[in-house]
VEXDREN-989585 format. One record per residue (C-alpha): residue number from 1; x negated, y negated, z negated. Coordinates in steps of 0.5 Angstrom, whole numbers. Example, Ala and Ser with C-alpha at 12.3 -4.5 7.8 and 13.67 -1.06 7.14 Angstrom:
> nr:c1:c2:c3
> 1:-25:9:-16
> 2:-27:2:-14
//
This chain:
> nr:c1:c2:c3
> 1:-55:19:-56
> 2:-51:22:-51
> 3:-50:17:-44
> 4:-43:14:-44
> 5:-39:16:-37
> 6:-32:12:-36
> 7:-28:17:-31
> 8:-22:16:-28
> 9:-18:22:-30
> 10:-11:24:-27
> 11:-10:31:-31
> 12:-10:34:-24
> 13:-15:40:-23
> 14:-21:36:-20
> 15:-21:31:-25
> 16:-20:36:-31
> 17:-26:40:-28
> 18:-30:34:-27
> 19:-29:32:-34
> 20:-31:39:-38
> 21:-36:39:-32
> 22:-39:33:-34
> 23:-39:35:-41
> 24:-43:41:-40
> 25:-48:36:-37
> 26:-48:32:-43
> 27:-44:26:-42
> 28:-40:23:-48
> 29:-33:22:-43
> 30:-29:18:-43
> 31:-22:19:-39
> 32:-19:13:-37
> 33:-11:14:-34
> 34:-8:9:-30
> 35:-1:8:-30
> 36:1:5:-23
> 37:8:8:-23
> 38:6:16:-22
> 39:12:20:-25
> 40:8:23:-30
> 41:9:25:-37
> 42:2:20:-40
> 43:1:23:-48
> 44:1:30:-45
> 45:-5:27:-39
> 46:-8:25:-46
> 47:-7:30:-51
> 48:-10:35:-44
> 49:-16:30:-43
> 50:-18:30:-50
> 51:-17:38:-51
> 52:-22:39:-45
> 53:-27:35:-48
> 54:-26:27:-48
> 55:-28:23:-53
> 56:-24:18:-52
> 57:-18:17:-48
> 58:-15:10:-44
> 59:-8:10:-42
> 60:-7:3:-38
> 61:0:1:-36
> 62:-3:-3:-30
> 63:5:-3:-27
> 64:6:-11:-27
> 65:0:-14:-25
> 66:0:-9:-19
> 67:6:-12:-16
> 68:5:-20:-19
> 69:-3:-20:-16
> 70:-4:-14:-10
> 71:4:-12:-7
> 72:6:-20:-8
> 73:-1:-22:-3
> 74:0:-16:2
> 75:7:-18:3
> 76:6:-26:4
> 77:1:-22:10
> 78:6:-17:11
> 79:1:-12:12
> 80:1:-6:15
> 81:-5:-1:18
> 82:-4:1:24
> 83:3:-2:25
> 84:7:4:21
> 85:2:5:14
> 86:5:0:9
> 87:-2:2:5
> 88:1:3:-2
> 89:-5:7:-4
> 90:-10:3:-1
> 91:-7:-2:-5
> 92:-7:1:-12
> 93:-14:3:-11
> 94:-17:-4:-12
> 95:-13:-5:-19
> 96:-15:2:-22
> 97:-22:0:-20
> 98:-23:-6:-24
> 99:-20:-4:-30
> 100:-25:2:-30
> 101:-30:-3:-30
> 102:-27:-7:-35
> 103:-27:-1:-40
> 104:-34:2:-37
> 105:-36:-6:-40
> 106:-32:-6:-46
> 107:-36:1:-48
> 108:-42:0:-46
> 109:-42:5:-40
> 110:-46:4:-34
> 111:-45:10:-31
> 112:-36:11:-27
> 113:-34:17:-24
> 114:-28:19:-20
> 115:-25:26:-16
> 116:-24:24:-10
> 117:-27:28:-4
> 118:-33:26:2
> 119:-27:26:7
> 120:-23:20:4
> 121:-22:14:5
> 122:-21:14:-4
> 123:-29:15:-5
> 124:-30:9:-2
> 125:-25:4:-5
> 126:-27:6:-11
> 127:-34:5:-10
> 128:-33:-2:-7
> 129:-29:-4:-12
> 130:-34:-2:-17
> 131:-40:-5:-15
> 132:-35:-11:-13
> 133:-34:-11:-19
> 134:-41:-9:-23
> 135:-46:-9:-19
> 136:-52:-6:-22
> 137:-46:1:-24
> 138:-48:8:-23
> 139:-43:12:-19
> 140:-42:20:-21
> 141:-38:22:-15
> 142:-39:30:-16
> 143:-35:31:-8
> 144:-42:29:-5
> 145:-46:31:-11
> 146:-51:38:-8
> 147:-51:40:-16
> 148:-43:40:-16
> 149:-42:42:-9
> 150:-46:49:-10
> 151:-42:51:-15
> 152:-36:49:-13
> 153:-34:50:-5
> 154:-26:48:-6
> 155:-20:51:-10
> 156:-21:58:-12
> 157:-28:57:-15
> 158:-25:51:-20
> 159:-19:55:-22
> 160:-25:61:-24
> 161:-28:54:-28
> 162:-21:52:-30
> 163:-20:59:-33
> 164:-27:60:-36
> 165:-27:53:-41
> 166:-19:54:-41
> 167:-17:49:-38
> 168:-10:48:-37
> 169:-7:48:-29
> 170:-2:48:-25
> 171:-3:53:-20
> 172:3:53:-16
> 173:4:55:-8
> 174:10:51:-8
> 175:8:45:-5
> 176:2:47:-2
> 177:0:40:0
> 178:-4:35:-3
> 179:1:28:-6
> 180:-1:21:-8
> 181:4:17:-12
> 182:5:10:-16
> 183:9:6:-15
> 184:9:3:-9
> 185:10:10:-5
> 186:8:17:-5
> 187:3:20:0
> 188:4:28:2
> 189:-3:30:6
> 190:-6:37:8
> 191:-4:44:7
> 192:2:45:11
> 193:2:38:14
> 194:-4:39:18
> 195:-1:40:24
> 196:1:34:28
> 197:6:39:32
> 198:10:41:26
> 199:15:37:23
> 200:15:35:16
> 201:20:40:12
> 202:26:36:9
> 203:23:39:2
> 204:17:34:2
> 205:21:29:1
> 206:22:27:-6
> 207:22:19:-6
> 208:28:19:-1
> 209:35:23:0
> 210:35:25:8
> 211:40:20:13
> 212:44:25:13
> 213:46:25:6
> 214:46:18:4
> 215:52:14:3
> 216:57:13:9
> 217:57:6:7
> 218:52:0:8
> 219:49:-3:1
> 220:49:-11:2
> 221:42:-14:-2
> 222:40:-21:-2
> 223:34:-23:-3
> 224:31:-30:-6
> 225:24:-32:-5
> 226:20:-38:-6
> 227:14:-40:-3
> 228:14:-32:-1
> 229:14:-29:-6
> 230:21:-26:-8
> 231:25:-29:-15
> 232:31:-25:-15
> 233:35:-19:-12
> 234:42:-19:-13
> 235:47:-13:-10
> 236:52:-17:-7
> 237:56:-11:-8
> 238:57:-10:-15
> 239:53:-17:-17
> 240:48:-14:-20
> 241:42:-18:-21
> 242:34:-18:-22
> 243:29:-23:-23
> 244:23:-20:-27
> 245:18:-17:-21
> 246:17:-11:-24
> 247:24:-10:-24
> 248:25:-12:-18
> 249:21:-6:-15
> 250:24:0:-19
> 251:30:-2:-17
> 252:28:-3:-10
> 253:25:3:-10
> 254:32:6:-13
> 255:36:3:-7
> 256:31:5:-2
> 257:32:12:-5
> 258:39:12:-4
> 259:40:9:2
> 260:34:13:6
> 261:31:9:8
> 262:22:8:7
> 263:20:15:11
> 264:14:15:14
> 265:10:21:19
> 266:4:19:22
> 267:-3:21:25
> 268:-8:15:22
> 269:-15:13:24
> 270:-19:14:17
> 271:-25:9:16
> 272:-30:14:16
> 273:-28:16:24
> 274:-24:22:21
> 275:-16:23:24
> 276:-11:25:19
> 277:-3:27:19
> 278:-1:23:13
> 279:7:23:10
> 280:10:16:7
> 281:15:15:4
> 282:16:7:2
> 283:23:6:-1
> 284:23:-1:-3
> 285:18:-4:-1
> 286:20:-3:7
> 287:27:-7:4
> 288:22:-12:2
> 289:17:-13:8
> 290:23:-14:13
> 291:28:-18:9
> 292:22:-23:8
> 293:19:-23:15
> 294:27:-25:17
> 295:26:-31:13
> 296:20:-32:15
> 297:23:-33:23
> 298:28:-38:20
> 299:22:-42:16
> 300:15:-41:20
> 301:12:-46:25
> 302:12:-41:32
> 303:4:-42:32
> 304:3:-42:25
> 305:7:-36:25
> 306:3:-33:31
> 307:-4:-35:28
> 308:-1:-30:22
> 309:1:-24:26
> 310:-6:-23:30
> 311:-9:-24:23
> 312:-5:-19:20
> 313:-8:-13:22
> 314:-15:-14:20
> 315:-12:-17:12
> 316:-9:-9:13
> 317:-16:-6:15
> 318:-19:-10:11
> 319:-14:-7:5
> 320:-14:0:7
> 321:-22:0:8
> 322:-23:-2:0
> 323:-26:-9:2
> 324:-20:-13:-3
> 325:-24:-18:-6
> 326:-30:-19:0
> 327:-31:-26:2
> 328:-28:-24:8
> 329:-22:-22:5
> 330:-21:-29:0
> 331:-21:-32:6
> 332:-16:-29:9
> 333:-12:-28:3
> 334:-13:-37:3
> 335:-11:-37:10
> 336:-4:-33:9
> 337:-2:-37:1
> 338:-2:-43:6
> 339:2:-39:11
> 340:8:-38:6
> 341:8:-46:4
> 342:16:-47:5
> 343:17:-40:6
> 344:23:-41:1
> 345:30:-39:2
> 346:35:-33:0
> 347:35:-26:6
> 348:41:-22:6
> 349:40:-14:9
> 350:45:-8:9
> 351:42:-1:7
> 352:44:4:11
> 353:42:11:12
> 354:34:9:13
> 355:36:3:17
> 356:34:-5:13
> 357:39:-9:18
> 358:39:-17:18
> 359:45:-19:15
> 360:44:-27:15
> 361:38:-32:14
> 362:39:-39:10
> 363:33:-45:7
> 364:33:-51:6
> 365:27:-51:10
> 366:30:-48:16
> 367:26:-50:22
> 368:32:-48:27
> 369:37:-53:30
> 370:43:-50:32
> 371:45:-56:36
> 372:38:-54:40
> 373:38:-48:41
> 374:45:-47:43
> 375:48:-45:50
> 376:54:-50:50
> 377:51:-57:48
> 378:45:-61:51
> 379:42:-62:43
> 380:38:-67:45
> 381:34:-63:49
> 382:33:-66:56
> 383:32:-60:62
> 384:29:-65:67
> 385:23:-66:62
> 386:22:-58:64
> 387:19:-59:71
> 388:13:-63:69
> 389:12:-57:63
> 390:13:-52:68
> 391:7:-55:73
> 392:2:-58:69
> 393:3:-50:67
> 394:2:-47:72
> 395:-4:-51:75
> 396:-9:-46:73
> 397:-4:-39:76
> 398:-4:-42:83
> 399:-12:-43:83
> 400:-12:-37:81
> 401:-7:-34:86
> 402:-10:-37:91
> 403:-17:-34:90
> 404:-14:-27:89
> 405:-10:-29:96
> 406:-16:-31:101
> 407:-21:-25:98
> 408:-16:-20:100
> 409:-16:-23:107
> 410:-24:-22:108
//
């Protein structure tokens, strides 16, 4: 019997080469597509997966539980890489790799496999959470396999594969670069954007209209959370409203698109040392992420909040490097749950073009006392008490002035 390889398969060129690839090689494949909100046209992916060689073919819709059990514990974190990236790659990986297992394991399978290259960042969050999820798996990464490598140097030589097993490409020059979508974001890498010094062509954008094109009026949101996690949207301008969180997502993504807003261009630190230009555009979730940390202004405890924000960054490159799932994550993950307790409450913002703008914070959890913070009455707070605040403060800064002073005399 033929050994059994479940592939992770997008009905690209690499994934299609790899599958008859694999074929050739004696593989029952298997193609396994992972719906995480790609615009893409499914029955065709299948029908080409088993046209090319596929024995079986798994269409999974993954879209709900993306948002309910990966986008819902980044946004408690308000995870962000390297102060700009909202990871929305780094975020689908993990799901698609679980349930690649979970097919590998209802097939009998040992053996996984995945296209993506020996420069990525993608090899390695597959492979981790493959063997996070099945320890003893066998990896078929052909972008680091010899035999793959002396017969396929890029792109011409799998197009002359492609064309020789008639394999069915989309060979266009018109977007020469390479895009990632799902429902989070969509990524524009490579080609004609691997010059930092070149501005990003207005015509790479597909998730976003230009600021120069959207409305000339604000579009007013409410957002309503609870614990940290967002319940119900509601367009105040037209008192539409979504409860449902995949819902809520596609329609954050409708407004951010037509409100500009989510365009990200920046050069990243990948985790194998290697810099990379990456074009991001993140419509809904950008809405979400700041609508939630101005709640979190008005209903987080200053060191509570401070702890959070210094543990951020690692939650982010723990995400990004493909530990979701490790124990240092769990921990973490426990650490921003507990955060969220009382992060309850309705964040309104106005969209308009490409800015998320603070439009109004309420919560009956509110830790802000106007009367205390107000410029015009006392409210209970006494200035006197300062002095003594101020000096028991200011005791180590004194020493150390000192010091600084009688070195600088000798």
């Amino acid at each position: 019997m033929k050994e059994k390889v479940i592939l992770a398969y997008s009905g690209g060129l690499d994934t299609s080469v790899i599958l008859k690839w694999l074929s050739n090689k004696g593989f029952d494949v298997i193609a396994y597509v992972a719906n995480v909100g790609q615009n893409e046209d499914f029955k065709a992916i299948e029908e080409k997966a088993y046209k090319t060689g596929a024995s079986k073919v798994y269409v999974e819709d993954l879209r709900e539980k993306l948002v309910t059990d990966y986008i819902f514990p980044a946004l408690k974190a308000n995870t962000i890489y390297e102060g700009t990236y909202m990871l929305g790659t780094s975020l689908a990986r993990p799901i698609i790799a679980k349930t690649q297992i979970e097919i590998a394991e209802k097939e009998g399978a040992k053996y996984v496999a995945h296209g993506a290259t020996g420069k990525g960042n993608d090899q390695v969050r597959f492979e981790f959470g493959y063997y996070m999820n099945k320890p003893d798996a066998i990896v078929i990464s052909p972008w680091k396999d010899p035999e793959w490598l002396s017969e396929f140097e890029g792109r011409t030589d799998m197009l002359k594969y492609a064309e020789k097993y008639d394999i069915p490409v989309k060979a266009s020059q018109k977007k020469p670069y390479s895009e990632d979508e799902n429902l989070i974001h969509i990524s524009h890498e490579a080609g004609i954007l691997e010059d930092p010094a070149m501005r990003c062509p207005e015509d790479v954008f597909n998730l976003t209209v230009s600021p120069k094109d959207a409305p000339d009026k604000e579009t007013l949101i409410e957002i309503e959370f609870k614990d940290g996690i967002p319940i119900k949207i509601t367009n105040l301008d037209d008192n539409t409203v979504i409860k449902k969180p995949l819902e809520m997502i596609l329609y954050l993504n409708k407004l951010g698109h037509d409100n500009a807003i989510g365009r990200v261009d920046m050069v990243e630190n990948r985790f194998i040392g290697i810099k990379s230009r990456g074009v991001y555009e993140t419509p809904g979730c950008e809405i979400l992420w700041k609508a939630h940390h101005n709640l979190e202004g008005l209903t987080m405890d200053k060191e509570a909040m401070h702890l959070r924000d210094q543990l951020s960054p690692k939650y982010a490159e723990l995400i990004y490097n493909g530990y979701w799932g490790s124990s240092e994550f769990n921990m973490l993950t426990a650490l921003f749950d507990e955060s969220q307790k009382n992060v309850t409450g309705k964040a309104k913002v106005a969209l308009y073009k490409g800015n998320v703008i603070n439009a109004g914070i309420e919560s009956e959890y509110s830790l802000y006392n106007q009367a205390l913070g107000s410029m015009d009455e006392e409210g209970g707070y006494h200035p006197v008490d300062c002095k003594g605040f101020i000096n028991i403060n200011a005791i180590r800064l004194v020493a150390f002035s000192e010091r600084e002073k009688k070195a600088k005399s000798k």
